[in-house]
C-alpha positions in Angstrom: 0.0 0.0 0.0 2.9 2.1 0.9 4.2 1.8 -2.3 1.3 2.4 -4.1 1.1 5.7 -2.9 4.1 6.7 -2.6 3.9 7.7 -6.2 0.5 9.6 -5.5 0.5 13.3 -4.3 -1.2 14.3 -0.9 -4.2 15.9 -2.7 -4.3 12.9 -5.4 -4.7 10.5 -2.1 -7.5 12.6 -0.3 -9.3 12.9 -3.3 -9.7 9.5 -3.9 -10.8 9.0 -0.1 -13.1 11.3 -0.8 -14.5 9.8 -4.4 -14.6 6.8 -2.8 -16.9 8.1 0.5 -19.4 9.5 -2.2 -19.1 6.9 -4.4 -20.7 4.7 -1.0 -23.0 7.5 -0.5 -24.9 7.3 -3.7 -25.0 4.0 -3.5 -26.7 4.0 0.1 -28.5 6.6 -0.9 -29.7 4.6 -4.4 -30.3 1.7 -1.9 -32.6 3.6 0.3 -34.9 5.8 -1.8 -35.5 2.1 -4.0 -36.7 0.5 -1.2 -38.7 3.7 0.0 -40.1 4.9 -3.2 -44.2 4.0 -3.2 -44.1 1.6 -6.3 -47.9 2.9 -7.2 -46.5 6.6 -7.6 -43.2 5.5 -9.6 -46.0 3.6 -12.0 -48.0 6.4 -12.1 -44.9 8.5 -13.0 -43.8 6.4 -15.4 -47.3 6.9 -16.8 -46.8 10.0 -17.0 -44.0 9.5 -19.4 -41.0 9.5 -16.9 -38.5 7.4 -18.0 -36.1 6.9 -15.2 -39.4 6.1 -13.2 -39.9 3.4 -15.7 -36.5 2.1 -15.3 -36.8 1.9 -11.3 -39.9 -0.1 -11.5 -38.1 -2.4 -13.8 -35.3 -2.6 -11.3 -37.8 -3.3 -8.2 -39.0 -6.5 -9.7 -35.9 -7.8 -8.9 -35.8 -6.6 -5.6 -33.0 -9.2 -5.3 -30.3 -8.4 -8.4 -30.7 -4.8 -7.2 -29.9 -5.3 -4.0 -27.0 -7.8 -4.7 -25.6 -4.6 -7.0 -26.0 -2.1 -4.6 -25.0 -4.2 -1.4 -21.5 -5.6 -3.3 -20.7 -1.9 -4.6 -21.1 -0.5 -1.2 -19.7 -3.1 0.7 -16.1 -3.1 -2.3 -16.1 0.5 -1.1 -16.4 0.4 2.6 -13.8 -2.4 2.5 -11.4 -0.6 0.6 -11.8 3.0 2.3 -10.3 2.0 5.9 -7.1 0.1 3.8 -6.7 3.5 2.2 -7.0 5.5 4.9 -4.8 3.7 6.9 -2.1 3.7 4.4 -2.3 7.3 4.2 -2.0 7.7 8.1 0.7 5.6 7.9 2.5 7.3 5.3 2.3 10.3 7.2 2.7 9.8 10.5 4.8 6.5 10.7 4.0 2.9 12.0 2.8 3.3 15.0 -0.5 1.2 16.8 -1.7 4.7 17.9 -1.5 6.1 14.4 -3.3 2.7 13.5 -6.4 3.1 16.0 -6.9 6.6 15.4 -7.5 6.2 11.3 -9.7 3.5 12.1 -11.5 5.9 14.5 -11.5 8.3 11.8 -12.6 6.6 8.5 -15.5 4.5 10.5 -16.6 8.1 11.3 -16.1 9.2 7.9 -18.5 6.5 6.5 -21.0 6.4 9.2 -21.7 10.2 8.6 -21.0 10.6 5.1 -21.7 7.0 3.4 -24.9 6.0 5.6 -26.7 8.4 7.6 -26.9 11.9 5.3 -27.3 10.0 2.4 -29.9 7.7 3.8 -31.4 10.4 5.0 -31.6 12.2 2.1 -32.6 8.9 0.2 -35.9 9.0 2.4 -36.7 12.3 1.8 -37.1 12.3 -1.4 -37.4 8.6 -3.0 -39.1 9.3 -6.2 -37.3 11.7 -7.1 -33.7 10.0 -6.3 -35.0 6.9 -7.7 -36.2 7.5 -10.5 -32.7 9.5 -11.9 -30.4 6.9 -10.2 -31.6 3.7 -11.8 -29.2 4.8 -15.5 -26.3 4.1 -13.5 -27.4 0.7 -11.9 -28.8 -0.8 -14.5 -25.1 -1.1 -16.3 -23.7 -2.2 -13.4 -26.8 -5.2 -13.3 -24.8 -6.0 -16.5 -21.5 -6.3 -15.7 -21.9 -8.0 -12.2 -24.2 -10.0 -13.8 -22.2 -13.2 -13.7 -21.4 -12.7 -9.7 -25.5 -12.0 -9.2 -26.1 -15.1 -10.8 -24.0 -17.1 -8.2 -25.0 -14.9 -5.7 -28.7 -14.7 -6.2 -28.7 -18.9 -6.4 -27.0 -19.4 -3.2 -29.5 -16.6 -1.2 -32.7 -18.4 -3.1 -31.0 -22.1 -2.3 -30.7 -21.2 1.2 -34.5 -20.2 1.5 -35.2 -22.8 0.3 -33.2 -24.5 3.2 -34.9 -22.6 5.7 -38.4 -23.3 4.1 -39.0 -19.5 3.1 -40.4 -18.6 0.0 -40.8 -15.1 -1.6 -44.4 -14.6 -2.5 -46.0 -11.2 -3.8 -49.1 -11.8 -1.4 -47.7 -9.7 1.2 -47.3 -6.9 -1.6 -51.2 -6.3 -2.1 -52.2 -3.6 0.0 -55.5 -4.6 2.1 -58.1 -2.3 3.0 -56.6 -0.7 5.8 -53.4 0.4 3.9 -55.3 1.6 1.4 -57.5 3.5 3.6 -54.4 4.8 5.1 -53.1 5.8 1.8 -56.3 7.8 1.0 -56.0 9.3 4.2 -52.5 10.3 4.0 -53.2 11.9 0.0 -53.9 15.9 1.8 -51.3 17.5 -0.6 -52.6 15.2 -3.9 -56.6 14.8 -3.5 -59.0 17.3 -2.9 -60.5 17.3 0.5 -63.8 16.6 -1.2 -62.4 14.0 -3.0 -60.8 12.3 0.0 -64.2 12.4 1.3 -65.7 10.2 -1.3 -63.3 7.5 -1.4 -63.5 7.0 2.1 -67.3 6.9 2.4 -66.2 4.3 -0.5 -64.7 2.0 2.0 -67.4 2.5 4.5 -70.0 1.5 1.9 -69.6 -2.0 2.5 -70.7 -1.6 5.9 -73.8 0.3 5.1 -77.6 -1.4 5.2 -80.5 0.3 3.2 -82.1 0.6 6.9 -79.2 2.9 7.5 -79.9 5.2 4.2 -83.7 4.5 3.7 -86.4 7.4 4.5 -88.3 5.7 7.6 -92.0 4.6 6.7 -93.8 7.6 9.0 -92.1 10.0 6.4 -93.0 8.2 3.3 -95.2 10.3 0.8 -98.3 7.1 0.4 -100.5 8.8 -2.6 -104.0 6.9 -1.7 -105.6 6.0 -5.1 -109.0 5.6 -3.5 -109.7 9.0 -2.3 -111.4 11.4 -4.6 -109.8 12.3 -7.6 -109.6 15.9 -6.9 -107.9 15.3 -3.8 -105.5 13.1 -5.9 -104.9 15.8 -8.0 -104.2 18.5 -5.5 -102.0 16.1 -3.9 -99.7 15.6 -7.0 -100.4 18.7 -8.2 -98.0 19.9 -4.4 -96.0 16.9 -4.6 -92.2 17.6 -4.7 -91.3 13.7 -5.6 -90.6 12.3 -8.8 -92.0 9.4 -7.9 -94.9 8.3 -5.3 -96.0 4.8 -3.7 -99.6 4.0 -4.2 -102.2 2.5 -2.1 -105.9 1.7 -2.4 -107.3 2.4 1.3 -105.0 0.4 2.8 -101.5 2.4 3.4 -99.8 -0.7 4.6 -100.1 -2.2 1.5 -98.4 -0.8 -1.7 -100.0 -1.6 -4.6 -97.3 -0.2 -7.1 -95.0 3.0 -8.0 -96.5 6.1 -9.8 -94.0 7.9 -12.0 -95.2 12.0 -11.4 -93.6 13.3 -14.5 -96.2 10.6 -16.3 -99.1 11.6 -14.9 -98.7 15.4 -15.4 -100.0 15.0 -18.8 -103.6 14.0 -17.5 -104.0 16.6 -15.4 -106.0 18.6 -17.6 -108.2 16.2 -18.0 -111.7 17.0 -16.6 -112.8 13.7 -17.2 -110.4 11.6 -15.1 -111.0 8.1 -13.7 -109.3 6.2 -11.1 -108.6 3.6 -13.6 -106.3 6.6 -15.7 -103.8 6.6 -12.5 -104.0 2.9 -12.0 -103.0 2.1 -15.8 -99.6 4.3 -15.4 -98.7 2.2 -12.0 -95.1 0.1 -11.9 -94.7 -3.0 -10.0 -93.5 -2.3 -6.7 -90.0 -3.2 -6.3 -89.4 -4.8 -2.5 -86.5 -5.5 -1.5 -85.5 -6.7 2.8 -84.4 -5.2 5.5 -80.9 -5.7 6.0 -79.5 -5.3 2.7 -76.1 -3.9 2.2 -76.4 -1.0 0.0 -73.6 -2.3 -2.3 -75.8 -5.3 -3.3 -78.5 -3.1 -3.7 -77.1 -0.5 -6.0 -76.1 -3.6 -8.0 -79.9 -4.5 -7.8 -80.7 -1.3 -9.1 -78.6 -1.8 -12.1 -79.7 -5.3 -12.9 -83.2 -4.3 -12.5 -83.6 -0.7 -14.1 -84.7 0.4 -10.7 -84.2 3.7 -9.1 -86.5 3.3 -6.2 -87.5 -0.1 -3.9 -89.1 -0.7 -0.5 -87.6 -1.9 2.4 -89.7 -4.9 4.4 -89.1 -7.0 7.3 -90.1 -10.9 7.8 -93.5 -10.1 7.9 -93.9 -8.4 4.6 -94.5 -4.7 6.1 -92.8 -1.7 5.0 -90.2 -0.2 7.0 -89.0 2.4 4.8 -88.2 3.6 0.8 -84.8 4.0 -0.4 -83.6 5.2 -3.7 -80.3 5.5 -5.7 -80.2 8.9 -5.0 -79.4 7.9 -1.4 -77.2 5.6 -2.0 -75.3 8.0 -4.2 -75.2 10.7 -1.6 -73.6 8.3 0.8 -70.4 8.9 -0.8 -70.6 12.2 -2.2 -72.7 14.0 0.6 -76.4 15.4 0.7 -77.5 17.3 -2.6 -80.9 16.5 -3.2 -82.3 17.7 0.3 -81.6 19.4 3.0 -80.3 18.2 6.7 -84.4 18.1 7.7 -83.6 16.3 10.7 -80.8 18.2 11.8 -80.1 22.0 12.5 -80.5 24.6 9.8 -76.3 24.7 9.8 -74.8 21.3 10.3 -71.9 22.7 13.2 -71.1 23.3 17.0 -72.5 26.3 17.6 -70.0 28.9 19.2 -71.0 27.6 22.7 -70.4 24.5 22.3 -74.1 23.0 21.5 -76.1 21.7 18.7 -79.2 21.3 18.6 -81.1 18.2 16.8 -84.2 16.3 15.9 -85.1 13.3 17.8 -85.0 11.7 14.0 -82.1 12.6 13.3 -79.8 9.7 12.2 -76.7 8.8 14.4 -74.6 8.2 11.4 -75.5 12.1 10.0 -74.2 13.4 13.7 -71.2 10.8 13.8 -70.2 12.8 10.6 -71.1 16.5 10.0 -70.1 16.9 14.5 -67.3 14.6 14.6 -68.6 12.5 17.0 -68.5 8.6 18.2 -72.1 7.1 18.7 -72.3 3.9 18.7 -74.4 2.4 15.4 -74.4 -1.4 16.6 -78.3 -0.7 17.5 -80.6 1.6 17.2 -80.2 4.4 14.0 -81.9 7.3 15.4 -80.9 10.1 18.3 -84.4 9.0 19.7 -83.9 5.4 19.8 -80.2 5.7 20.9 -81.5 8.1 23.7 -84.9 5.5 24.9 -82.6 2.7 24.6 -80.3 4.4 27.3 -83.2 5.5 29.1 -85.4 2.2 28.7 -88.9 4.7 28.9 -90.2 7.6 27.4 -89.3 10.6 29.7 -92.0 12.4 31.5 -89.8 15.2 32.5 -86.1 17.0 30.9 -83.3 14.7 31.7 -79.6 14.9 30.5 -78.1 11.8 30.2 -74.1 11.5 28.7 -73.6 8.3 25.8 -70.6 8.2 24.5 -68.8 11.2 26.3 -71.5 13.3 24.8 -74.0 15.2 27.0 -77.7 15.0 25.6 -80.3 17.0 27.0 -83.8 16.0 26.3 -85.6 19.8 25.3 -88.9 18.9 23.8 -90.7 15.1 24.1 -94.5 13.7 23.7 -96.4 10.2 24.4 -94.7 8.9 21.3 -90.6 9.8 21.7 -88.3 12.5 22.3 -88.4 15.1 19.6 -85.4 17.7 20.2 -82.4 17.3 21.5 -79.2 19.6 22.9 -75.8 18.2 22.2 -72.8 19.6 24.5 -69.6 19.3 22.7 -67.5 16.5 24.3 -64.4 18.7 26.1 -61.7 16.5 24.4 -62.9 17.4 21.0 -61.1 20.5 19.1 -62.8 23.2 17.8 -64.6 23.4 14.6 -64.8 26.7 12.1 
């Protein structure tokens, strides 16, 4: 070694230390923004016409000939940088063991700071980016160490094999959860809004038509039997599309009358009964309990917009339509929050007030709250479930850390409730 540099100026050595100690940086650096880079935005990247994107997903689908390159070229580096180092202290100062320790000192310093920890620091900040330029320089260097990859790469795979472990790409699909996560973690990419969606997405799964349908007491029944001027004042002020018909009997639905349809006969002075009856469509029931993501499928199968929610016994517990399923993931548009206050937020001390009908999911998500939904879907059932009567008197009662006080209640349920802001929960604009 002495010899060797005995022929090499002072500067000429240094500089090659210092080559060497970047040389080991880039390639810890390479090593960590590969393994850190989110394969799904390289691909989109590459997508997008980015070429050295391209080339690192290449290079990731052999995670193992990449990291045999980048593992051997560090390591031939890191090996060769103390033997140079020390020959250059050596030349210097003369053979001495504390000359010796001290260089060893000095160049495991050297490449702890300079070849792993700035430049694997750096490598996580910003793995896309790194990755996507470094891959022109490892993918010659896959090339001309491919013969030693091959041997190496066998022996690693033959001793897995050995230890009965397998490589499998089952642990590389991301499950629900991650993705969930992902969505959640997209702030600077998606659109609040957007974010929004594809997490009610996720939640749709979860969702029965009991938990979207409108409840049967506020159903809009159009009674075909009653006089057909009352019939036609009642569609004439009817703000559905679509109304269920009975004939006396509003427990049983007889079929669907399309509004828009029967507009045409309402000039007709000489209107029958039989006129309204001829434009009815077959009821559409479907029962209770029926996830909403089967059911939007039934409404594409079927050319159905609206259906009918029953229980075991054949009797209608609500009506649900596409339109509710549809808000469900991109928020109310068709109607307003009936059931809950005229502006959906804490008011500035602290309170909300809300309907007795109002549905627990609604509050869980304009007021940020955690009601439980395993059993009843309304404030007034969650509140006489607690309560196990109807209250003949205001009470406050706390369910899941939020304090409820009963304001305004009949025979029949509690009507109008004050919500106190749990104290743990921040602020709201």
């Amino acid at each position: 070694m002495d010899t060797f540099f005995d022929d090499w100026p002072f500067i000429g050595q240094v500089a090659l230390v210092l080559f060497l100690l970047a040389l080991s940086g880039f390639f810890s650096m390479a090593e960590t923004s590969m393994l850190s880079s989110n394969r799904h935005r390289l691909r989109a990247m590459a997508n997008g016409g980015n070429a050295g994107a391209a080339l690192a997903e290449r290079l990731l689908k052999r995670i193992d000939s990449l990291l045999s390159v980048l593992l051997i070229s560090n390591n031939l580096i890191n090996t060769i940088l103390p033997i140079l180092v020390t020959g250059i202290a050596l030349h210097i100062f003369g053979d001495s063991g504390l000359v010796l320790s001290i260089a060893t000192l000095v160049v495991a310093l050297l490449i702890i700071i300079f070849s792993e920890i700035t430049p694997k620091v750096i490598g996580a900040a910003f793995p896309e980016k790194i990755a996507s330029n470094v891959g022109w320089i490892i993918l010659p260097l896959t090339f001309v160490l491919k013969p030693l990859l091959w041997f190496i790469n066998n022996f690693v795979s033959g001793l897995m094999r050995v230890s009965g472990l397998q490589t499998s790409t089952e642990n590389r699909v991301m499950s629900k959860e991650e993705l969930r996560s992902l969505v959640l973690e997209s702030n600077r990419f998606v659109s609040t809004h957007h974010r929004n969606i594809l997490l009610n997405l996720f939640n749709l799964e979860n969702i029965l038509v009991d938990d979207v349908m409108t409840p049967r007491s506020k159903i809009e029944v159009l009674d075909i039997s009653r006089p057909i001027d009352e019939v036609v004042q009642q569609l004439e002020t009817c703000y559905h599309n679509k109304l269920p018909v009975c004939d006396g009997d509003s427990e049983r639905i007889i079929g669907i009358l399309s509004v828009k349809k029967v507009l045409s006969l309402l000039g007709n002075e000489e209107l029958h009964h039989k006129d309204f009856r001829s434009l009815l469509n077959e009821p559409y029931f479907i029962p209770s309990g029926t996830p909403v993501l089967q059911q939007m499928q039934f409404f594409q199968d079927n050319q159905q917009r609206l259906s009918l929610v029953v229980n075991e016994y054949g009797e209608v517990l609500g009506l649900v339509t596409f339109e509710d399923i549809v808000e469900e993931l991109i928020g109310e548009f068709t109607t307003s929050f009936s059931n809950l206050s005229n502006d959906p937020r804490w008011l500035a001390d602290g309170t909300y007030l809300a309907s007795g009908t109002a549905s627990l999911r609604d509050l869980n998500r304009l007021l940020k709250l955690d009601l439980p939904l395993d059993g009843p879907r309304t404030l007034n059932g969650l509140i006489l479930e607690k309560l196990e009567a109807i209250p003949d008197y205001d009470v406050s009662i706390r369910i899941a850390g939020v304090v409820m006080e009963i304001v305004q209640f009949d025979e029949h349920g509690v009507k109008t409730v004050k919500l106190y802001r749990p104290i743990t929960q921040p602020n709201q604009d």
